[in-house]
N, C-alpha and C positions, 0 to 999 in steps of 0.2 A: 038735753039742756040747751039752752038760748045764750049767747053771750049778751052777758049783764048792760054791756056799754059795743057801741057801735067803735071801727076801729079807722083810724084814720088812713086818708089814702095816702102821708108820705108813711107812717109805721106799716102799712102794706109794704110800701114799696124797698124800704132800709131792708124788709125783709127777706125781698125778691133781688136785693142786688149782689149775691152769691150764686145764682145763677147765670153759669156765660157759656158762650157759644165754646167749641174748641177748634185750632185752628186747622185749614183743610191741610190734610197730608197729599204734598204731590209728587211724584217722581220724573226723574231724567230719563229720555229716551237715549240707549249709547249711539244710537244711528242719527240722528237726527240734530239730538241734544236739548228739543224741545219740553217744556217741563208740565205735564199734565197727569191727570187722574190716573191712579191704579185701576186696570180693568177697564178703561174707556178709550173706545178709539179717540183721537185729534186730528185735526187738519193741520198742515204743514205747507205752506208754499201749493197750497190750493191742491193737496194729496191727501187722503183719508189715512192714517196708519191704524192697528192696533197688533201690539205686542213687536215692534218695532220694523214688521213688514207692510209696506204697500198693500191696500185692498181696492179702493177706489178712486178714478180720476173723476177730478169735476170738471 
């Protein structure tokens, strides 16, 4: 079946505005105390970490 009548684009949209992002979760490093992603190395003072030890200098 076909809908009867075409639908408008703000009733699309009152529709769509129950959907929202969620917000990122990030953690503290104890060593550093920088606050980045779970599982992803960061940079630090121009230092690579992941999992709170040093792996590469830039």
């Amino acid at each position: 079946m076909l809908p009867k009548k075409r639908q408008s684009k703000a009733r699309s949209k009152k529709r769509r505005t129950h959907y929202k992002s969620s917000l990122v979760h990030t953690v503290k490093c104890k060593n550093t105390g920088e606050s980045h992603l779970p599982h992803q190395a960061y940079e630090h003072d121009g230092i690579l970490y992941y999992k709170g030890k040093p792996i590469d200098e830039k």
